[in-house]
C-alpha positions in Angstrom: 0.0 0.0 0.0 1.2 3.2 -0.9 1.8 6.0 2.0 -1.0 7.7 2.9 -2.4 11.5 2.7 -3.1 11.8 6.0 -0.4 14.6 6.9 -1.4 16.5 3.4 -5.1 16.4 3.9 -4.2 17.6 7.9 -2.2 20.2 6.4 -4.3 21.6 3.6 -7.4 21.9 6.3 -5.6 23.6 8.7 -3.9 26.0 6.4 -7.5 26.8 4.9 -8.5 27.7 8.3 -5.9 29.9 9.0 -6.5 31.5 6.0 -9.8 31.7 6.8 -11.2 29.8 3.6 -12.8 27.0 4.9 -16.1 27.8 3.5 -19.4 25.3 3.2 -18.6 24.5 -0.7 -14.9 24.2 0.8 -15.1 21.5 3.4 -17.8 19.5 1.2 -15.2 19.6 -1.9 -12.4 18.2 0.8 -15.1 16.2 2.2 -15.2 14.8 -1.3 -11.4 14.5 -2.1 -10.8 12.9 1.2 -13.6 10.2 0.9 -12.0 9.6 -2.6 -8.6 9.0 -1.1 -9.9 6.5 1.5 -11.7 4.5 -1.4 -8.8 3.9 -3.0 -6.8 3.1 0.1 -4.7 5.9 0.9 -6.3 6.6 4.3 -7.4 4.6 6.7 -11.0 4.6 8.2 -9.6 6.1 11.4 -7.7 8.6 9.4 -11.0 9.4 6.9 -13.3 9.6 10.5 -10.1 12.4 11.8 -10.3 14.1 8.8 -13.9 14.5 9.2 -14.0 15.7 12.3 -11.1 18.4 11.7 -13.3 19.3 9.0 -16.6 19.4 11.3 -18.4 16.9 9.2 -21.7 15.4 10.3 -21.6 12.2 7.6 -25.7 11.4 8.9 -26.8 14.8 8.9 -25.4 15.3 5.1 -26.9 11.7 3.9 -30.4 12.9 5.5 -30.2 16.5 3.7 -29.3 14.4 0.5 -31.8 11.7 1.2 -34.3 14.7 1.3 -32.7 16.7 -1.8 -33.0 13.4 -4.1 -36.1 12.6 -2.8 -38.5 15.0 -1.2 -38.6 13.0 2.3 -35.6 11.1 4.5 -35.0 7.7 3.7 -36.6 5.1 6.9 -33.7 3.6 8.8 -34.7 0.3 10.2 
């Protein structure tokens, strides 16, 4: 397995927030990138789920708002 992007993705956030960047449309597009990397292994799920909360990411309160966006009404868990 190659080495991961943990330390870039850590560094890219952070430097954005300094910066005072990290917008909405910014954090999903990382939100993206990062979930991109793990799928083709170069995270880990601990360091996807780190990476997440650095960038303040509620996974189940996006996949509801998107459940509702596709759909018109949340999709039933059960």
């Amino acid at each position: 397995m190659s080495a991961s992007f943990y330390p870039e993705y850590e560094e890219v956030i952070e430097r954005a927030r300094q910066k005072g960047v990290l917008t909405e449309a910014a954090r999903l597009i990382l939100w993206g990138r990062i979930t991109e990397a793990f799928a083709l292994g170069k995270l880990t799920y601990s360091e996807l789920k780190a990476l997440e909360a650095q960038l303040g990411i509620d996974r189940e309160r996006y996949r509801h708002d998107m459940d509702i966006a596709l759909s018109g009404e949340p999709e039933e868990d059960g």
